[in-house]
VEXRONU-6725 format. One record per residue: residue number from 1; x, y, z of N, C-alpha, C, O in turn. Coordinates in steps of 0.001 Angstrom, whole numbers. Layout:
residues N
+------+---------+---------+---------+---------+---------+---------+---------+---------+---------+---------+---------+---------+
| voti |     nxx |     nyy |     nzz |    caxx |    cayy |    cazz |     cxx |     cyy |     czz |     oxx |     oyy |     ozz |
+------+---------+---------+---------+---------+---------+---------+---------+---------+---------+---------+---------+---------+
|  NUM |       X |       Y |       Z |       X |       Y |       Z |       X |       Y |       Z |       X |       Y |       Z |
...
+------+---------+---------+---------+---------+---------+---------+---------+---------+---------+---------+---------+---------+
END
This chain:
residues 116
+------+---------+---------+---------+---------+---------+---------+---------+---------+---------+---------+---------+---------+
| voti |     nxx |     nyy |     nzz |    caxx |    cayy |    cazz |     cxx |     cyy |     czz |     oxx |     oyy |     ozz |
+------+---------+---------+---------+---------+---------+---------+---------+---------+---------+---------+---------+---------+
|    1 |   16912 |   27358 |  -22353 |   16933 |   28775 |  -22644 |   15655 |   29194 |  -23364 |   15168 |   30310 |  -23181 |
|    2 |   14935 |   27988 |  -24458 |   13863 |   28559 |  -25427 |   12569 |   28556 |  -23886 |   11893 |   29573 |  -23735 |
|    3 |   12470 |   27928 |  -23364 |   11576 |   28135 |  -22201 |   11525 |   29324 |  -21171 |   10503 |   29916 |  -20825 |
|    4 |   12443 |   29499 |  -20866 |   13027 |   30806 |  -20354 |   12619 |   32124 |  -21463 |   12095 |   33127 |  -20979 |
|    5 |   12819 |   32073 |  -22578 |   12285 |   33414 |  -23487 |   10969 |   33477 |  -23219 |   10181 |   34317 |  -22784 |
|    6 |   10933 |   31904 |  -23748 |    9135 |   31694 |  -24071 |    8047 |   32456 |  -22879 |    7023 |   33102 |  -23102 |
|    7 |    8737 |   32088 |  -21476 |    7827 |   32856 |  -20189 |    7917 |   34094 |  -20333 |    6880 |   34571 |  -19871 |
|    8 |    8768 |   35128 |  -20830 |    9520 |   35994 |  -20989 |    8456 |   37179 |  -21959 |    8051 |   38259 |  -21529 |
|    9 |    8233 |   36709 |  -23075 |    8144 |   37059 |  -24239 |    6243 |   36154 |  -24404 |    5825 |   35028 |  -24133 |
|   10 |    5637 |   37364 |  -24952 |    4045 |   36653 |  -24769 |    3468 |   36897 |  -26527 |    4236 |   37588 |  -27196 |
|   11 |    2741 |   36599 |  -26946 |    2074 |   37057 |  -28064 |    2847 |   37066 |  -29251 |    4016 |   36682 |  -29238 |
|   12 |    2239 |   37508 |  -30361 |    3380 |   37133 |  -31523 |    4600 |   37515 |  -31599 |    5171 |   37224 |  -32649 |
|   13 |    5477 |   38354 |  -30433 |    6827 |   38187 |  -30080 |    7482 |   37191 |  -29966 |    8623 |   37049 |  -30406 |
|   14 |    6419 |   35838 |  -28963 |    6957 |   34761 |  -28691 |    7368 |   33895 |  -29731 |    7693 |   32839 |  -29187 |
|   15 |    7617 |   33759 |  -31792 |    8388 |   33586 |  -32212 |    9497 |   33831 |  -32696 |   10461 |   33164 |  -33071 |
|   16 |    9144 |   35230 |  -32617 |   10606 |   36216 |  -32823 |   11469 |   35463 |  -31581 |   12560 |   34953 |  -31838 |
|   17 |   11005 |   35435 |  -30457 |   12182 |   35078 |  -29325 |   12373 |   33376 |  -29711 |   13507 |   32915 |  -29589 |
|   18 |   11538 |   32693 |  -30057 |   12367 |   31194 |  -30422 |   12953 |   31151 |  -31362 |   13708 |   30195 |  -31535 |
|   19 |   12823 |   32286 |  -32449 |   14160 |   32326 |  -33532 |   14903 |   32657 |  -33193 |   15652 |   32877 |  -34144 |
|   20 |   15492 |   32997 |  -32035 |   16675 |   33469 |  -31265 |   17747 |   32392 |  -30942 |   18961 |   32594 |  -30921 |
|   21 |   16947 |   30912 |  -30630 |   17252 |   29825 |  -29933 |   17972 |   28859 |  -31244 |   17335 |   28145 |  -32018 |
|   22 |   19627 |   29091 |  -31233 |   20324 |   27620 |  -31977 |   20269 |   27065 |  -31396 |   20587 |   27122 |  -30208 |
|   23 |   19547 |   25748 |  -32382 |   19828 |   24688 |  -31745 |   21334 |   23739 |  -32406 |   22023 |   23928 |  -33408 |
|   24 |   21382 |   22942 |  -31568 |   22767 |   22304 |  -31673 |   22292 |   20943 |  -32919 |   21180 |   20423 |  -33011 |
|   25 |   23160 |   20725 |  -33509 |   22813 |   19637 |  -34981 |   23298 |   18141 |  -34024 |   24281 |   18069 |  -33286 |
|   26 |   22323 |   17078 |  -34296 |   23155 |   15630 |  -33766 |   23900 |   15603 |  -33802 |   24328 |   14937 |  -32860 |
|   27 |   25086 |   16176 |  -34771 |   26244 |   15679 |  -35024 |   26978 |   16280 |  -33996 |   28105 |   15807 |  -33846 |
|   28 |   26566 |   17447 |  -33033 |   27238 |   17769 |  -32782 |   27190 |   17862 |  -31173 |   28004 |   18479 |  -30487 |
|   29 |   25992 |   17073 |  -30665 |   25928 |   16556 |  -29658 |   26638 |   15239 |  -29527 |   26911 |   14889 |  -28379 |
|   30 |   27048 |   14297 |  -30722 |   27419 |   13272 |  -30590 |   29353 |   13826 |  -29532 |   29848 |   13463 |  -28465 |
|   31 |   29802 |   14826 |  -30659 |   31271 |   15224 |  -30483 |   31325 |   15490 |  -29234 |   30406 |   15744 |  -28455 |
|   32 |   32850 |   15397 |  -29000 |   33103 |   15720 |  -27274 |   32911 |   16724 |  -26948 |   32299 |   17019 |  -25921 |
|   33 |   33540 |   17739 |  -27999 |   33282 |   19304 |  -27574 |   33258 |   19861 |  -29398 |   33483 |   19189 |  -30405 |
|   34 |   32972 |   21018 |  -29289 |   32984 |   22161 |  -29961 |   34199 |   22152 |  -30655 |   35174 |   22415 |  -29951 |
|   35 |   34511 |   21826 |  -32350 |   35297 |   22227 |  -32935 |   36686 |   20955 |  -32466 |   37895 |   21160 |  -32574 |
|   36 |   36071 |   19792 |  -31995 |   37410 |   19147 |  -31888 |   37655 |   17918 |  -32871 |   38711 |   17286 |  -32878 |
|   37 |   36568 |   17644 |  -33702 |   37654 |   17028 |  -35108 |   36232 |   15791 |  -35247 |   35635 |   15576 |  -34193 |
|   38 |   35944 |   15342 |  -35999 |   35441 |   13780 |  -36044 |   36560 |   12728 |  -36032 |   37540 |   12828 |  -36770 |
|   39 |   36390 |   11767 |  -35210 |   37036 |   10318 |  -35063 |   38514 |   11044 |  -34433 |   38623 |   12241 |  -34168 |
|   40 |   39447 |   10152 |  -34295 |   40563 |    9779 |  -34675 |   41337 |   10551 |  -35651 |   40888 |   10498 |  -36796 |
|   41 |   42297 |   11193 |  -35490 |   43668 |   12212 |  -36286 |   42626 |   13302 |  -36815 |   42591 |   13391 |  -38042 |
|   42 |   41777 |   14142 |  -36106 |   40546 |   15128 |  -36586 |   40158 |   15643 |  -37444 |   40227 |   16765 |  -37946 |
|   43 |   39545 |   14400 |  -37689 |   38559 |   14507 |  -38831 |   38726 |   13975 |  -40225 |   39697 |   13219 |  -40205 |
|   44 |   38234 |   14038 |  -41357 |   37730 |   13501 |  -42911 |   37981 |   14751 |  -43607 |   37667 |   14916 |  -44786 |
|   45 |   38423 |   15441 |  -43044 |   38429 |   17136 |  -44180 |   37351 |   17732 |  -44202 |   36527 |   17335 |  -43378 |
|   46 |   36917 |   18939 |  -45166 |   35697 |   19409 |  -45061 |   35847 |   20706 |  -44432 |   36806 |   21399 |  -44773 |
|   47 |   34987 |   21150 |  -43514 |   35103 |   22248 |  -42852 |   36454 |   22393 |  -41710 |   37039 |   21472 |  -41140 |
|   48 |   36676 |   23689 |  -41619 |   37736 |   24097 |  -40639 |   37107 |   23291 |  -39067 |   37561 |   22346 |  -38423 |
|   49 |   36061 |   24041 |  -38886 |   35282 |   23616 |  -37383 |   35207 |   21667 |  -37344 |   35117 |   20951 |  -36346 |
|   50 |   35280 |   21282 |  -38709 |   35296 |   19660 |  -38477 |   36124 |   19028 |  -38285 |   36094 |   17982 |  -37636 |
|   51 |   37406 |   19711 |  -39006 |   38755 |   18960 |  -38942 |   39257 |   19113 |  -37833 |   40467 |   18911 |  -37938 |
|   52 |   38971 |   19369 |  -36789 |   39515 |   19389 |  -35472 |   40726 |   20589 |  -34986 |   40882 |   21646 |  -35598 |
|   53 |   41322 |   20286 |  -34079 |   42611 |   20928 |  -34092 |   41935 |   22563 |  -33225 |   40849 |   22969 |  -32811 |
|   54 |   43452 |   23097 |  -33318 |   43320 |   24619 |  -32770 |   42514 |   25393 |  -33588 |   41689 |   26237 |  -33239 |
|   55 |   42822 |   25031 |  -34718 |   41516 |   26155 |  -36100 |   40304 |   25500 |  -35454 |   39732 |   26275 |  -34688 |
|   56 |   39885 |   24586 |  -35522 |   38551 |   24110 |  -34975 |   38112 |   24323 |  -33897 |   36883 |   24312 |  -33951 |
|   57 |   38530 |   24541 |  -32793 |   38093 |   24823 |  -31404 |   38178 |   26585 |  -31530 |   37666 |   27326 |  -30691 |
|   58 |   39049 |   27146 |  -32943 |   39098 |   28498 |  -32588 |   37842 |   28602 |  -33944 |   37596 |   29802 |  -34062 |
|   59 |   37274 |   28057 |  -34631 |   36198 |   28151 |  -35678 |   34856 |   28294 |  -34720 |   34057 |   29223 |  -34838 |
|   60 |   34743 |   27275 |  -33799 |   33753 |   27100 |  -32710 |   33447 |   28051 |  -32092 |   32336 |   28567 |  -31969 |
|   61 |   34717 |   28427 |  -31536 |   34718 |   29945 |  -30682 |   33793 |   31160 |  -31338 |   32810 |   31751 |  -30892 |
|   62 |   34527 |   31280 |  -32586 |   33876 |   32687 |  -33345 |   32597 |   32263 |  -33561 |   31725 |   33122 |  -33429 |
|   63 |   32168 |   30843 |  -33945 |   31008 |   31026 |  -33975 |   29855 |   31268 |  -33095 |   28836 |   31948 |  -33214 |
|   64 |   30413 |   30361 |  -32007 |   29656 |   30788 |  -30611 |   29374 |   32243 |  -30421 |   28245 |   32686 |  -30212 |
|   65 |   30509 |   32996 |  -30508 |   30483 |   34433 |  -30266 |   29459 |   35107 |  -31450 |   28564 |   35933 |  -31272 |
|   66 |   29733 |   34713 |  -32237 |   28892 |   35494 |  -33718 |   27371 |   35193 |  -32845 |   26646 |   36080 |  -32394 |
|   67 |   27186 |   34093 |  -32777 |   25262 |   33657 |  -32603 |   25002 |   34518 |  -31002 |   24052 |   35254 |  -30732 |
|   68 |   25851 |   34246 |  -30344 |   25603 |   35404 |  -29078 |   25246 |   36632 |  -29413 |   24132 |   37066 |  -29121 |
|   69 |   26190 |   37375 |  -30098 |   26374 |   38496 |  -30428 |   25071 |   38891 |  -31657 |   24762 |   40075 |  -31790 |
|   70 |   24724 |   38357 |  -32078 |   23457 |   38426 |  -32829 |   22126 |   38221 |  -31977 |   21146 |   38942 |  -32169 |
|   71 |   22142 |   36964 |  -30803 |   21027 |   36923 |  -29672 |   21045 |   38261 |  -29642 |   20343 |   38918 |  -30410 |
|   72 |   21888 |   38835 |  -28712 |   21876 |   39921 |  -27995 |   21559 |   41613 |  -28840 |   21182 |   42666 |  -28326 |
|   73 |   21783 |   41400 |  -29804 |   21367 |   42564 |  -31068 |   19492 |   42100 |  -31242 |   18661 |   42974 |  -31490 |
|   74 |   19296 |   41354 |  -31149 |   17796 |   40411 |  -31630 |   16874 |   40791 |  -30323 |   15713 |   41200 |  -30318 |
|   75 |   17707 |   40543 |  -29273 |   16821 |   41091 |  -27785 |   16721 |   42225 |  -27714 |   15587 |   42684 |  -27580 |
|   76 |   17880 |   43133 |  -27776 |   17806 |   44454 |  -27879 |   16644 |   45077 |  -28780 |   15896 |   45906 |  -28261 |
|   77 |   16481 |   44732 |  -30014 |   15797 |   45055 |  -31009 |   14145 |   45033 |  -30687 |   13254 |   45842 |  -30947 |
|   78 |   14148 |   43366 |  -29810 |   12623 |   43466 |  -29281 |   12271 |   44302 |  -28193 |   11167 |   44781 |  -27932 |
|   79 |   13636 |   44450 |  -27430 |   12733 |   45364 |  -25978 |   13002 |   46675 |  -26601 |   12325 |   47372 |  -25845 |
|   80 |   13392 |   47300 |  -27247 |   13029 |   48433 |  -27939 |   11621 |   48647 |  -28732 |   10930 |   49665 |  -28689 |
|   81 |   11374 |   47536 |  -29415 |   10138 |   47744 |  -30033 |    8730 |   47141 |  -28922 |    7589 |   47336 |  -29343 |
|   82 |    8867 |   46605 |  -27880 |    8246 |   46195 |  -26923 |    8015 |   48311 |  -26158 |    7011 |   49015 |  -26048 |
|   83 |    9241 |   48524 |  -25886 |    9503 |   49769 |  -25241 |    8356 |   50903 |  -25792 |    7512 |   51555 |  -25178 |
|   84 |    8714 |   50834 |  -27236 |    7944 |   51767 |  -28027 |    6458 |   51234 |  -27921 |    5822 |   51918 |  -27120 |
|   85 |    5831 |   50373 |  -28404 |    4435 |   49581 |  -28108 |    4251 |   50191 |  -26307 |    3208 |   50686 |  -25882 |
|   86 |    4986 |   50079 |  -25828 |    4341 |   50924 |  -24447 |    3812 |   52508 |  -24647 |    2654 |   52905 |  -24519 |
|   87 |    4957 |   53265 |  -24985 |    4524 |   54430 |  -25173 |    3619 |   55053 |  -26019 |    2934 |   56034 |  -25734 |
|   88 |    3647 |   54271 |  -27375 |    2124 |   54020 |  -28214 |    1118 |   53962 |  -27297 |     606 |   55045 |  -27013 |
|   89 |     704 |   53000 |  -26767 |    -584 |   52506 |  -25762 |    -661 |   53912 |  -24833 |   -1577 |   54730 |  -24898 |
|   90 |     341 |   53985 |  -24085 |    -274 |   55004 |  -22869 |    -265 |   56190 |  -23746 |    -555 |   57169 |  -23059 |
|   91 |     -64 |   56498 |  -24915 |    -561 |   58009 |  -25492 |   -1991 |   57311 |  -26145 |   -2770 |   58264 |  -26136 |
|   92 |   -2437 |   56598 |  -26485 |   -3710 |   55767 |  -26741 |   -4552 |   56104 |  -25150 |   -5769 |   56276 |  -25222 |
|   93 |   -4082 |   56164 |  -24179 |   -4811 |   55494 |  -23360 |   -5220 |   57339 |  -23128 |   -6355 |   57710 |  -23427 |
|   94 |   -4483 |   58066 |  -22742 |   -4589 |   59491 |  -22444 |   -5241 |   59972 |  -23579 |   -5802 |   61066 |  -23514 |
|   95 |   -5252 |   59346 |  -24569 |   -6243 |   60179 |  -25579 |   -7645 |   59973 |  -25295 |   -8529 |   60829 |  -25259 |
|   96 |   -7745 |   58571 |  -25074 |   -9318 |   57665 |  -24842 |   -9614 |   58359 |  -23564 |  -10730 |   58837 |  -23766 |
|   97 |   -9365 |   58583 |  -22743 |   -9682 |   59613 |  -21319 |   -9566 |   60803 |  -21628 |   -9942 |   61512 |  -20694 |
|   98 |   -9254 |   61322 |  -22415 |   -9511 |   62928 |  -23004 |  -10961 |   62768 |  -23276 |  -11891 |   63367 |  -22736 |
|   99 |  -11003 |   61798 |  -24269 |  -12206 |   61763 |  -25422 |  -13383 |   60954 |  -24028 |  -14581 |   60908 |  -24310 |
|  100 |  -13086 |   60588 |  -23130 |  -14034 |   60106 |  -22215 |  -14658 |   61468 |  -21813 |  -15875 |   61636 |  -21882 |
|  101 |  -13807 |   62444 |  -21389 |  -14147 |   63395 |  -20479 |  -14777 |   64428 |  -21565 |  -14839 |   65570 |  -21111 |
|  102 |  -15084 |   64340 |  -22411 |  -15362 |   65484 |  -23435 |  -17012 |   64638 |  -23372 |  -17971 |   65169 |  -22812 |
|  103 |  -17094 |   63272 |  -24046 |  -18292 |   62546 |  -23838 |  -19362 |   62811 |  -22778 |  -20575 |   63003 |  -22860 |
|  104 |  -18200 |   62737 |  -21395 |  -18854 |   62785 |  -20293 |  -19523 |   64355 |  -19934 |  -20482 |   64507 |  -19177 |
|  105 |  -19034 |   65121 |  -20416 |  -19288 |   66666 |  -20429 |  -20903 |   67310 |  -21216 |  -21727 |   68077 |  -20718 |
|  106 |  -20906 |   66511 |  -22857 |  -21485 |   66910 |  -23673 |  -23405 |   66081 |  -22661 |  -24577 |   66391 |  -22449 |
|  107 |  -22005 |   64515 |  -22319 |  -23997 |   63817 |  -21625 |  -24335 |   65284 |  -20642 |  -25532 |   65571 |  -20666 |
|  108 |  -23729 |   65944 |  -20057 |  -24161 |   66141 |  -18973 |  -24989 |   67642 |  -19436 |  -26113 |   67983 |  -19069 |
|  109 |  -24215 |   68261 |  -20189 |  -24937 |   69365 |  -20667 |  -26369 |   69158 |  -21555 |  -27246 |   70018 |  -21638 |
|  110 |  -26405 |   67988 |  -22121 |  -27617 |   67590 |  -22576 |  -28882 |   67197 |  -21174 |  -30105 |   67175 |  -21311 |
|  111 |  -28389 |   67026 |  -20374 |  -28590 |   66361 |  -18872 |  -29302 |   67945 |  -18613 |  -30272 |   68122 |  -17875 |
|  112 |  -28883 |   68596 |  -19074 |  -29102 |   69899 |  -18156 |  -29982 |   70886 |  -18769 |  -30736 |   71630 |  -18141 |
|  113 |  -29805 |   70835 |  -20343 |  -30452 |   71171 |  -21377 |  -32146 |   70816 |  -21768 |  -32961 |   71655 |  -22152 |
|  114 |  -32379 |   69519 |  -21581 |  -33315 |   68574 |  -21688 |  -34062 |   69516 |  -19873 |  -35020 |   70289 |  -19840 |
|  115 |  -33361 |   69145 |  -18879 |  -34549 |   69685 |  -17889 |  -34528 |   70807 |  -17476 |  -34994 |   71042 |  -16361 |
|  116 |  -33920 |   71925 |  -18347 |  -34136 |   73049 |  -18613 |  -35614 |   73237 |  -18805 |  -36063 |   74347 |  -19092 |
+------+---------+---------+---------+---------+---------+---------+---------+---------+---------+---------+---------+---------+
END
């Protein structure tokens, strides 16, 4: 997925979009799944999401959903400010071609002035 932003997303955006990217902890690549207990009778105590069980697979859940649900507020946020940086530039750009054509006007009347 961080490769996929990364093509996505260019210039100093491109860390805003890899802070987007959880990564998963060893521990939790070791486990079978998401929220289902360490070892044998689930788990040592500790956290809800460790001790296994229905709270744990339903601890997993919300969290999954929470970090989605924050991606997706985080993307939004950049293509809005990506959005705006457009419309900045092209009123930049129509100004600089105003100010071209005023340049280009004044050479020419000097152009005309001079072999007067």
């Amino acid at each position: 997925m961080l490769a996929s932003l990364v093509r996505v997303v260019n210039g100093p955006a491109r860390f805003q979009a890899a802070m987007l990217v959880r990564s998963m902890s060893t521990l939790d690549c070791l486990m079978p799944g998401w929220g289902v207990g360490m070892g044998r009778g689930g788990g040592a105590g500790g956290s809800v999401r460790a001790s296994g069980g229905a709270f744990g697979l339903r601890e997993a859940a919300f969290e999954e959903e929470y970090f989605k649900r924050v991606t997706e507020e985080q993307l939004k946020h950049l293509h809005d400010h990506v959005a705006e940086e457009i419309v900045y530039l092209q009123k930049q750009v129509k100004d600089m071609e105003a100010n071209i054509e005023v340049k280009k006007k004044r050479l020419h009347d000097l152009q005309t002035h001079m072999t007067a």
